[in-house]
py3Dmol code that shows the C-alpha trace and the ligand (Angstrom):
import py3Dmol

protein = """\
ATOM      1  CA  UNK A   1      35.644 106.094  18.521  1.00  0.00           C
ATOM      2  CA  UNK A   2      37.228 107.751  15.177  1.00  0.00           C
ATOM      3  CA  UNK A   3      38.593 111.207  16.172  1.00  0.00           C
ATOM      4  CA  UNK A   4      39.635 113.571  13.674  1.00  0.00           C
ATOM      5  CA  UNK A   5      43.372 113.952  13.900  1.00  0.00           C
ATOM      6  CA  UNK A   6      46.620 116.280  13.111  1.00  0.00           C
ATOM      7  CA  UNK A   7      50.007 115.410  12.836  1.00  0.00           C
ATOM      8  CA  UNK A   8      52.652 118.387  12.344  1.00  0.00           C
ATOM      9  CA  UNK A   9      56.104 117.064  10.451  1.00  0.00           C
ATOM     10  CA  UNK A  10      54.184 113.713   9.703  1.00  0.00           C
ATOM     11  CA  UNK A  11      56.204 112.881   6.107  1.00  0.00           C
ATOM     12  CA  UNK A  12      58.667 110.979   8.179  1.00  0.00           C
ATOM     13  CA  UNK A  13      60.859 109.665  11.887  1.00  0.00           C
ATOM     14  CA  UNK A  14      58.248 110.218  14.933  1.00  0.00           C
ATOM     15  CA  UNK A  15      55.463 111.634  13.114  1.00  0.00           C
ATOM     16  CA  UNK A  16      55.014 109.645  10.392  1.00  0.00           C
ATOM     17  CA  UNK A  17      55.039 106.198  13.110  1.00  0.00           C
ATOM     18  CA  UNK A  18      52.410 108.081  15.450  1.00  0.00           C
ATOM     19  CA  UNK A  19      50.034 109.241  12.309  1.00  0.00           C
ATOM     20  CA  UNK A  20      50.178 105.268  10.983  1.00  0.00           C
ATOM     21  CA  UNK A  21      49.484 103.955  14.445  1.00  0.00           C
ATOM     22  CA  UNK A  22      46.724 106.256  14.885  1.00  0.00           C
ATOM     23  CA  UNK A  23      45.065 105.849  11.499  1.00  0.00           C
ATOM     24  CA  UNK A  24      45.138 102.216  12.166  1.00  0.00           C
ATOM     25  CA  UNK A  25      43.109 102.550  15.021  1.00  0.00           C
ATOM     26  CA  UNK A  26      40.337 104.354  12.608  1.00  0.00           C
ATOM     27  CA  UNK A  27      40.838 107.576  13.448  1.00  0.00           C
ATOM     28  CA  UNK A  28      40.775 109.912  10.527  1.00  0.00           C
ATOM     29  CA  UNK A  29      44.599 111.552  10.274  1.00  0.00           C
ATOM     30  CA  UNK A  30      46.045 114.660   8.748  1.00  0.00           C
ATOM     31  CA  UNK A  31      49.676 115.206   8.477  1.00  0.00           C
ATOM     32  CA  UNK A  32      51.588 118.422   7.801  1.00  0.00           C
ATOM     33  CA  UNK A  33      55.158 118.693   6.123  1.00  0.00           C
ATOM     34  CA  UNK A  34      56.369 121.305   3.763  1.00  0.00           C
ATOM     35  CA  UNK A  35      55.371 119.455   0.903  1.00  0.00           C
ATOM     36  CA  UNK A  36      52.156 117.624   2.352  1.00  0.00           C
ATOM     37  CA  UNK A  37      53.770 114.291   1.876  1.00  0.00           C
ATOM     38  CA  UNK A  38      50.864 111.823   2.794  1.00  0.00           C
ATOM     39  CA  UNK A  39      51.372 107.941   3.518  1.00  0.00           C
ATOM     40  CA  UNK A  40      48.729 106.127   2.314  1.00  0.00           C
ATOM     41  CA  UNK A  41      45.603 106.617   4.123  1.00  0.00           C
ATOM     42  CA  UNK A  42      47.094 109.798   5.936  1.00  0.00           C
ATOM     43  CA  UNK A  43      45.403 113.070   4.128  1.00  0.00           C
ATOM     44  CA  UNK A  44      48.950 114.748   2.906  1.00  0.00           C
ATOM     45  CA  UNK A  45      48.785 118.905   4.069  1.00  0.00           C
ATOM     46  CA  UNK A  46      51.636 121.136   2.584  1.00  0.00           C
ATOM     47  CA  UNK A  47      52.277 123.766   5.298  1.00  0.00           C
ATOM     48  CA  UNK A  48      55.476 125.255   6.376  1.00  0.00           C
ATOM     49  CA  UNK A  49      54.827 125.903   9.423  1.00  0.00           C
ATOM     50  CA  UNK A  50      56.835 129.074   9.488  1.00  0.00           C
ATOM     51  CA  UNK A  51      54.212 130.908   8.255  1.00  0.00           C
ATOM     52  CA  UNK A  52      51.269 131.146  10.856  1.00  0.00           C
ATOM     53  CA  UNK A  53      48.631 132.384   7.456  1.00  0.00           C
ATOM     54  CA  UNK A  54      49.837 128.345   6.808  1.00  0.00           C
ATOM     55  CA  UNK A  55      48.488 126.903   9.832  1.00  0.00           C
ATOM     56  CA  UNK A  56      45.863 128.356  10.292  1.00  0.00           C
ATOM     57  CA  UNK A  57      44.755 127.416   6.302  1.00  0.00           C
ATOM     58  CA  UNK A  58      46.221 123.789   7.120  1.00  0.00           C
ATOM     59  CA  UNK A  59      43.790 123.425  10.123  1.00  0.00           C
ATOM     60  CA  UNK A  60      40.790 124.380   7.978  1.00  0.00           C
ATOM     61  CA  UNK A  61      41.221 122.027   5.411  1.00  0.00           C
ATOM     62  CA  UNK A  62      41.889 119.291   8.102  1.00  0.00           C
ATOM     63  CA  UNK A  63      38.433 120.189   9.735  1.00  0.00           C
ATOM     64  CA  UNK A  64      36.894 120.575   5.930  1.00  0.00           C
ATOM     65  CA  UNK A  65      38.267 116.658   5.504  1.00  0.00           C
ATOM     66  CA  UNK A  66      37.835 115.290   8.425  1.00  0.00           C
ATOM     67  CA  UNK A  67      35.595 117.487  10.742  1.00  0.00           C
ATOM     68  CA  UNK A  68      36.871 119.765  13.937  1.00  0.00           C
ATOM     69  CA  UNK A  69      40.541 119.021  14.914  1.00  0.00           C
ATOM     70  CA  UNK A  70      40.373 116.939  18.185  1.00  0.00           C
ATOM     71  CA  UNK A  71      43.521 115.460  18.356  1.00  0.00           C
ATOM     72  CA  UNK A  72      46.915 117.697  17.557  1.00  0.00           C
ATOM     73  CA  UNK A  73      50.080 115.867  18.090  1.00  0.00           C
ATOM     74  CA  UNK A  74      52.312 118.753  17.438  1.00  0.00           C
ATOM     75  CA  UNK A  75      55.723 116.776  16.571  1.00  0.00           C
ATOM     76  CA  UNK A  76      57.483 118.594  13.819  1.00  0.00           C
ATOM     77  CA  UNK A  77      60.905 119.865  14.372  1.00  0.00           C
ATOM     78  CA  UNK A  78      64.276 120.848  13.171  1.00  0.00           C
ATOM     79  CA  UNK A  79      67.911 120.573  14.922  1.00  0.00           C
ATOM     80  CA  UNK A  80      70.880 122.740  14.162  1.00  0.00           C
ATOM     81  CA  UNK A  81      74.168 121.822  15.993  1.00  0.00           C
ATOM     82  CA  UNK A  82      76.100 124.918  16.688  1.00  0.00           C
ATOM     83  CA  UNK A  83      77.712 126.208  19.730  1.00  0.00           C
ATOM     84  CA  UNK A  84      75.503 129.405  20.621  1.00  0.00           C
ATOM     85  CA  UNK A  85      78.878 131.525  20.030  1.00  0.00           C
ATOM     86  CA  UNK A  86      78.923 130.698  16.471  1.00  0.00           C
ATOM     87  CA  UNK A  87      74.857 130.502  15.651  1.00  0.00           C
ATOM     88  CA  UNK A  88      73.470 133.083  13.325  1.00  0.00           C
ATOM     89  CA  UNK A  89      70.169 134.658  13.979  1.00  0.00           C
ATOM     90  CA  UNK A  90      68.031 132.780  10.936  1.00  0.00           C
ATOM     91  CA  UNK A  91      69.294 129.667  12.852  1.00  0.00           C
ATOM     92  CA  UNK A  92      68.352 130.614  16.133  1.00  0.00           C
ATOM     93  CA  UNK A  93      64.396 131.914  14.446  1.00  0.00           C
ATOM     94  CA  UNK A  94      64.512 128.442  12.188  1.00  0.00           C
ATOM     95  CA  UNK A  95      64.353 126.212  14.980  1.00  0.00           C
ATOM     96  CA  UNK A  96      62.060 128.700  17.796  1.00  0.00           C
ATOM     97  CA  UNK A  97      59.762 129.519  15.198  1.00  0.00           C
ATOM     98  CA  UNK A  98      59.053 125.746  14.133  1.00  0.00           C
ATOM     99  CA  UNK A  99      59.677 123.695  16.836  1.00  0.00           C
ATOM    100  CA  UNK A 100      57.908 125.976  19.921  1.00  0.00           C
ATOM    101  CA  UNK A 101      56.110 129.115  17.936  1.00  0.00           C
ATOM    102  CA  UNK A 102      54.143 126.496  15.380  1.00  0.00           C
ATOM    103  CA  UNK A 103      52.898 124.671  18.098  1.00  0.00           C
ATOM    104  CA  UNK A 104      51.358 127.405  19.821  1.00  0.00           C
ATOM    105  CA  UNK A 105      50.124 128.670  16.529  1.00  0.00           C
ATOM    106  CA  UNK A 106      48.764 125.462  16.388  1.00  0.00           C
ATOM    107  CA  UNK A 107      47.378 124.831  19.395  1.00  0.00           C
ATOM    108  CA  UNK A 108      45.001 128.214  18.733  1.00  0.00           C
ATOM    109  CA  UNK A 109      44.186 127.306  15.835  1.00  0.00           C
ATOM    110  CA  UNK A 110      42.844 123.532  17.410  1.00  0.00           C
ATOM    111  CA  UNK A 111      41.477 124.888  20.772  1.00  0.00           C
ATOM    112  CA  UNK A 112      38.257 126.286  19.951  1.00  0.00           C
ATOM    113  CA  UNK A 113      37.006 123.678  18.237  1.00  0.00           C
ATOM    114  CA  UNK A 114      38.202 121.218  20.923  1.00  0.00           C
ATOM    115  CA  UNK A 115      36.587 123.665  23.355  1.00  0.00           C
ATOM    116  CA  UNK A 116      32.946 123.766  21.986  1.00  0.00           C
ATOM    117  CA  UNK A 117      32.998 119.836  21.601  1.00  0.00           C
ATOM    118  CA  UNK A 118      33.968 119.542  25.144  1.00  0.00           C
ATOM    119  CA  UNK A 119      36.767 116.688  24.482  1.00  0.00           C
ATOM    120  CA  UNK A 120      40.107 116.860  23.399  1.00  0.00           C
ATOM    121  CA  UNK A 121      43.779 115.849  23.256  1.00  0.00           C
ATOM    122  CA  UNK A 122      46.850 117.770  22.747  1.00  0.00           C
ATOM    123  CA  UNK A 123      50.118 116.230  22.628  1.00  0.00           C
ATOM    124  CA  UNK A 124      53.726 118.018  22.236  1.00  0.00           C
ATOM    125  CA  UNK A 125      56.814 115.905  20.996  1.00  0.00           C
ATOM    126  CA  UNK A 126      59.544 117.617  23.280  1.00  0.00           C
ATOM    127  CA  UNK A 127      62.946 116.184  24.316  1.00  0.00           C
ATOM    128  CA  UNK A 128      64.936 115.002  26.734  1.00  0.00           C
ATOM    129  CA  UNK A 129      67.658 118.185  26.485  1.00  0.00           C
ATOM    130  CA  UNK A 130      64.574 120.586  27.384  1.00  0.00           C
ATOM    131  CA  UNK A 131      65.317 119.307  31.056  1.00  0.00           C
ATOM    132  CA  UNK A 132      68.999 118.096  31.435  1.00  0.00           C
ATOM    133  CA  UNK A 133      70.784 120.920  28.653  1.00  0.00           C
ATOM    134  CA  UNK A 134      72.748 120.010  25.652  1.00  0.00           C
ATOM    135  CA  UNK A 135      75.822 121.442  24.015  1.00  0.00           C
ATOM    136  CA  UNK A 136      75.442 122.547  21.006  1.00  0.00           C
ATOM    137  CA  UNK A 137      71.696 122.472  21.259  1.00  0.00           C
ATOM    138  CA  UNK A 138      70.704 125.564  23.225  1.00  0.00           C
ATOM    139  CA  UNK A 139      68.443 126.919  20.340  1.00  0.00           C
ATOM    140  CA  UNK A 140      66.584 123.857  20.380  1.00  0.00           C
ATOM    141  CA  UNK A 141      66.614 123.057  23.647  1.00  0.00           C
ATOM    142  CA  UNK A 142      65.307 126.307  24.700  1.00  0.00           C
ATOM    143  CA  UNK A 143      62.158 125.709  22.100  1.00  0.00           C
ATOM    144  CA  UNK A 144      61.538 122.581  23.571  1.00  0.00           C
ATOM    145  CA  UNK A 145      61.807 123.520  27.042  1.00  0.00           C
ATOM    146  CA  UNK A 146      58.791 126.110  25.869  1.00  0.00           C
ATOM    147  CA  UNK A 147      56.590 123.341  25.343  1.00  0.00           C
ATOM    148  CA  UNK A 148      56.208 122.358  28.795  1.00  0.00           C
ATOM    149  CA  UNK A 149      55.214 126.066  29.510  1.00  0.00           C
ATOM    150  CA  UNK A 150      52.633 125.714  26.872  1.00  0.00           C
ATOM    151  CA  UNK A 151      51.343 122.423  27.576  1.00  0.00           C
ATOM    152  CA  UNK A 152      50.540 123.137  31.483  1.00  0.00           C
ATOM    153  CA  UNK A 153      49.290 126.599  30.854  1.00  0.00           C
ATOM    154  CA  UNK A 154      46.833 124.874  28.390  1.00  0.00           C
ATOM    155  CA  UNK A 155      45.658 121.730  30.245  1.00  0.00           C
ATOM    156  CA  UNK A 156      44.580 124.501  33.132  1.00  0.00           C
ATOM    157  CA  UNK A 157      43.156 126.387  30.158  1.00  0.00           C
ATOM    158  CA  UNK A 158      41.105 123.794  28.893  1.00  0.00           C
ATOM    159  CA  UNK A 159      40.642 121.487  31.555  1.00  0.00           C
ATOM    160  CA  UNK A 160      37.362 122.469  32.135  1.00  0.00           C
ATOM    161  CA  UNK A 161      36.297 121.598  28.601  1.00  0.00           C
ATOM    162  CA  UNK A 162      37.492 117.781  28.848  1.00  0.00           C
ATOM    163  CA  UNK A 163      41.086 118.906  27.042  1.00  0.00           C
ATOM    164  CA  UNK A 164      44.078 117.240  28.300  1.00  0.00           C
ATOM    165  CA  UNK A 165      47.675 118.681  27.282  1.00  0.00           C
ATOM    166  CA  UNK A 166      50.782 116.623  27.336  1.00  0.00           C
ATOM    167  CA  UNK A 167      54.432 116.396  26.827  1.00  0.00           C
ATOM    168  CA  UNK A 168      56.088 113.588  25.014  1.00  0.00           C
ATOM    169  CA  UNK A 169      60.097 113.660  25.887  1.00  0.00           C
ATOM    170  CA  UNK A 170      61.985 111.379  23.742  1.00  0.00           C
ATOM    171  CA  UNK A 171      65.839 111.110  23.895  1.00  0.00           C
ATOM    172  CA  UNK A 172      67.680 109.001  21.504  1.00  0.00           C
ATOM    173  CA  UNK A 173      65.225 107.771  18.394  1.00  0.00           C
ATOM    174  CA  UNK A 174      66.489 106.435  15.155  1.00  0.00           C
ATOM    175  CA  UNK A 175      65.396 108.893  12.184  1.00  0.00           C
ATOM    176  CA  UNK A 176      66.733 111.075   9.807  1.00  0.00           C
ATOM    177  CA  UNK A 177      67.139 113.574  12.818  1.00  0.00           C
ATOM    178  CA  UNK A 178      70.331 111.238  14.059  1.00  0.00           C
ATOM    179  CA  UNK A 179      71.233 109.222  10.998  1.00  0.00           C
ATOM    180  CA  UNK A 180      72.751 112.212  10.074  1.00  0.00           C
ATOM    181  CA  UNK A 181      74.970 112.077  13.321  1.00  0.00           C
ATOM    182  CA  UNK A 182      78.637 110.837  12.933  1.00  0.00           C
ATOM    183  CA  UNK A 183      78.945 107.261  14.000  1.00  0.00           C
ATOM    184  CA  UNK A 184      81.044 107.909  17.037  1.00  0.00           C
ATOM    185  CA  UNK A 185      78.773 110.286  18.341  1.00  0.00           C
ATOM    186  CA  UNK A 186      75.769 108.043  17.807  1.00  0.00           C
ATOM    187  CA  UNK A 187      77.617 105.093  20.092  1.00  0.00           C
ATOM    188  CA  UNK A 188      78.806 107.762  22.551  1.00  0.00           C
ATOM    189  CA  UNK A 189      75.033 108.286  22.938  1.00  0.00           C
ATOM    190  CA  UNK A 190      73.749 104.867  22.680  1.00  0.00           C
ATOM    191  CA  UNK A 191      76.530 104.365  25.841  1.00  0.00           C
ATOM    192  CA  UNK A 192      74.756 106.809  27.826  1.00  0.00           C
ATOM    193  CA  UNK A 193      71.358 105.591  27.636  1.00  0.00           C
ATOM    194  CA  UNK A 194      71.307 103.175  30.168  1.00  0.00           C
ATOM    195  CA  UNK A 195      68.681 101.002  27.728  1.00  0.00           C
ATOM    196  CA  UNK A 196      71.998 101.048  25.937  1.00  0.00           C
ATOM    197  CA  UNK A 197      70.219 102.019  22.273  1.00  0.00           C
ATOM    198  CA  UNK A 198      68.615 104.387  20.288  1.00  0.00           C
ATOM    199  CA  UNK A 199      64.840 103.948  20.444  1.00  0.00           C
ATOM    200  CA  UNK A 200      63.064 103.838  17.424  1.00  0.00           C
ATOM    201  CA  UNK A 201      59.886 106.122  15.913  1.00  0.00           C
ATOM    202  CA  UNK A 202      57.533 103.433  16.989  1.00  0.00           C
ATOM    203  CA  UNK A 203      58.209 103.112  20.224  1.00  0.00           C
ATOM    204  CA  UNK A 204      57.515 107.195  20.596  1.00  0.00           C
ATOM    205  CA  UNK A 205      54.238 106.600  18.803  1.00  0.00           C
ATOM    206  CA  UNK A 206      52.875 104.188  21.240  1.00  0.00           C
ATOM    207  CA  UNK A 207      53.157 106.503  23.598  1.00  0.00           C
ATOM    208  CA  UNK A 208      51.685 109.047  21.910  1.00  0.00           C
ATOM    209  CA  UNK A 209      48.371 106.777  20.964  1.00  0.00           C
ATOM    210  CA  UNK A 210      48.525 106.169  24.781  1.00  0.00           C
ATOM    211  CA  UNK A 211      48.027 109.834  25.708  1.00  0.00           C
ATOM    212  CA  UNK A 212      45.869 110.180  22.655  1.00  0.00           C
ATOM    213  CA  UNK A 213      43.438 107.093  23.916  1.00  0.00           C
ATOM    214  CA  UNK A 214      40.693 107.056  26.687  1.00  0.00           C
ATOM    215  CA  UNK A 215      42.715 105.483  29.308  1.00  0.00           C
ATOM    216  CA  UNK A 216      44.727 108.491  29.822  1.00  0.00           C
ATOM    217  CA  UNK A 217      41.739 111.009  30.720  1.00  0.00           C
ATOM    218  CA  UNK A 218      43.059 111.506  33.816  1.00  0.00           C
ATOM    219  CA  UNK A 219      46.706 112.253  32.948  1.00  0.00           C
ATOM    220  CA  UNK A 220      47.224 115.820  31.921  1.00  0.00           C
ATOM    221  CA  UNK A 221      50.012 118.587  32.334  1.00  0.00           C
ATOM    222  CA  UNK A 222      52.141 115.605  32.657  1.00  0.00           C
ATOM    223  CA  UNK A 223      56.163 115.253  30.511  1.00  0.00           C
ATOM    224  CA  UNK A 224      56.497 111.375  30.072  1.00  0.00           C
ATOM    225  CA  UNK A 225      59.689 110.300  29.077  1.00  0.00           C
ATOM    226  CA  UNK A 226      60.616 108.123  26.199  1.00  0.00           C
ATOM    227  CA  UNK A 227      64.353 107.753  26.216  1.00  0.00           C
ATOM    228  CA  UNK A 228      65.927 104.477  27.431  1.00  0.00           C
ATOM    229  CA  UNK A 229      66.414 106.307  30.822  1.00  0.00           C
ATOM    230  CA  UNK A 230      68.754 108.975  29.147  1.00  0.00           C
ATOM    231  CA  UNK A 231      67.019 111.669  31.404  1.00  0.00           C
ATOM    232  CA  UNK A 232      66.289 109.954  34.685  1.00  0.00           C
ATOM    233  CA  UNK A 233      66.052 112.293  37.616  1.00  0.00           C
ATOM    234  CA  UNK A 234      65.674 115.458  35.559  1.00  0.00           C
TER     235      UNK A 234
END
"""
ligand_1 = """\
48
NAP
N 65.061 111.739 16.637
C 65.366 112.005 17.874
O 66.333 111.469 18.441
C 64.540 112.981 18.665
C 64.834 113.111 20.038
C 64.090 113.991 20.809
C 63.069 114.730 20.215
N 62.802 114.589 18.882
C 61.731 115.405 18.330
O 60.770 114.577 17.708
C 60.147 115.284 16.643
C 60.223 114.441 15.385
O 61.601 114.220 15.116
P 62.109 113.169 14.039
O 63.361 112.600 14.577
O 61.001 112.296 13.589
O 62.534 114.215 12.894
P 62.650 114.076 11.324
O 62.693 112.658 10.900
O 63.766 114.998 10.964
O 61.233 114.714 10.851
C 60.945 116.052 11.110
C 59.526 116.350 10.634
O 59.262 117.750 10.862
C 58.809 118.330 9.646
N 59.198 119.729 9.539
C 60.390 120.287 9.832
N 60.371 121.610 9.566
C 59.123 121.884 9.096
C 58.464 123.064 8.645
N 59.089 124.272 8.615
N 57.186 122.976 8.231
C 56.540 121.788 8.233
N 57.101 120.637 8.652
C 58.378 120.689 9.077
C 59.466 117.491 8.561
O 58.738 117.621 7.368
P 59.413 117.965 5.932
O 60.900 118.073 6.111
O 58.991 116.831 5.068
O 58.791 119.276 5.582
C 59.352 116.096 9.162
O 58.063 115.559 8.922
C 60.892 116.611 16.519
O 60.174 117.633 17.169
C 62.200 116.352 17.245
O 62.743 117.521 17.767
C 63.512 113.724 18.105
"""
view = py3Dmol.view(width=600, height=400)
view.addModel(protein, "pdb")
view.setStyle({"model": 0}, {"cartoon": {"style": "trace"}})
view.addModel(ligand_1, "xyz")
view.setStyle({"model": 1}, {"stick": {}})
view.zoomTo()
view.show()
C-alpha cells in the first residue's frame, strides 16, 4: 500500500538512502533540507527546521502533495565536536533545536492526521552515544537521548490509534557526518566496532523501511540498534 511519506534532512547520508528505498517501494516521499534538495522522484521541501512556522508550512504542503502525513522518519541532524567547557550557547541551541526540538515539532505537526486515519508510523534516527556517552558530543548526545523520551511517550500516546513510535540507533555510518572526521579517528572507531567498519546509509535505511512496513505492527516504543555492535549492552 502507497503511504504518504516525510523525510527530515533527506538531501543526503541516512535520509536521502531511507527516502530512495521507500519511494521505491511506491510510497509517495517528501524530503526536507534547508534548501529542499529533492532526488528524483522525492518531492524536494525547503525547511530549516529551526524555525517551527517552517514545519509546520513544510507538513502542509507534504499533505497538499501527497495527502495526510503517515509516515515521518524524523532523521535530520547536525554534530558539533566540542568539549562542553569550550561550547558556546548558539552551538549548544544549533544542535537541541534541530536534532530533538524539530522532531517534536514534527511529530505534532504529523500526529493528528495519523490519529484520525487510525494508522501510522513514526520513526526517530537517534544514536548510539544517546545510551553509552561521548566526549565531545554531550550537546548532541543529550538531543538524541531526548528522542527516546519522545518516542515512548508517543507510542503510549497514540497506540490506541494504530501509531507505532520508534527509535533507530545507528553508530558508525559513512556520510558527510564522518567523512569529515580525521582519518585516525575514523580507524580508531572502525576498531571499536566489533563489525570492524563503518556501516553505510543503506544499511540504516533498511531498517528504517522495516519499522516503516507492516511486519513491524507489533514493535513499538522499541530503540533498535544499527551499529556493528558499537553499543552492545547499553
Ligand atoms: N553518520 C553517522 O555516523 C551517524 C551516526 C549516528 C546517528 N546519525 C544520525 O543520523 C541522521 C542522519 O545523519 P547523516 O550522517 O546522514 O548526516 P548528513 O549526511 O550530515 O545529513 C544531515 C541531514 O540533515 C539535514 N539538516 C541539518 N540541519 C538542518 C536544518 N536546520 N534544517 C533542515 N535540514 C537540516 C541536512 O540537510 P541540508 O544540510 O541539506 O539542509 C541533511 O539532509 C542524523 O540525525 C545523525 O545525527 C548519524
Amino acid at each position: 500500500m502507497s503511504r504518504s511519506v516525510l523525510v527530515s534532512g533527506g538531501s543526503r547520508g541516512i535520509g536521502l538512502a531511507t527516502a530512495q528505498r521507500l519511494q521505491s517501494q511506491g510510497h509517495r516521499v517528501a524530503v526536507l533540507s534547508r534548501k529542499g534538495d529533492g532526488a528524483e522522484g522525492l518531492l524536494g521541501i525547503a525547511c530549516d527546521l529551526r524555525d517551527p512556522a517552517a514545519i509546520t508550512a513544510a507538513v502542509a504542503q507534504a499533505a497538499a502533495a501527497h495527502g495526510p502525513v503517515e509516515v515521518l522518519v524524523s532523521n535530520a541532524g547536525v554534530s558539533i565536536d566540542r568539549l562542553l567547557l569550550r561550547l558556546d550557547d548558539e552551538e549548544l541551541l544549533e544542535q537541541v533545536e534541530t536534532n530533538l526540538l524539530a522532531a517534536v515539532r514534527l511529530t505534532k505537526a504529523v500526529a493528528g492526521g495519523m490519529a484520525r486515519g487510525r494508522w501510522g508510523r513514526l520513526v526517530y534516527v537517534g544514536s548510539v552515544v544517546a545510551a553509552t556517552g561521548s566526549a565531545g558530543q554531550t550537546a548532541y548526545a543529550t538531543s538524541k537521548a531526548g528522542l527516546v523520551g519522545l518516542a515512548r511517550s508517543v507510542a503510549r500516546e497514540l497506540a490506541s490509534r494504530n501509531v507505532t513510535a520508534n527509535v533507530v540507533t545507528p553508530g558508525a555510518i559513512d556520510t558527510d557526518m564522518t567523512a569529515a572526521l580525521p582519518e585516525a579517528r575514523r580507524e580508531a572507531i572502525a576498531a571499536a566496532v566489533p563489525l570492524a567498519r563503518f556501516g553505510s546509509a543503506e544499511e540504516v535505511a533498511a531498517v528504517v523501511a522495516f519499522l516503516v512496513g507492516e511486519e513491524a505492527a507489533y514493535v513499538t516504543g522499541a530503540v533498535l540498534p544499527v551499529d556493528g555492535g558499537l553499543g552492545m549492552g547499553h
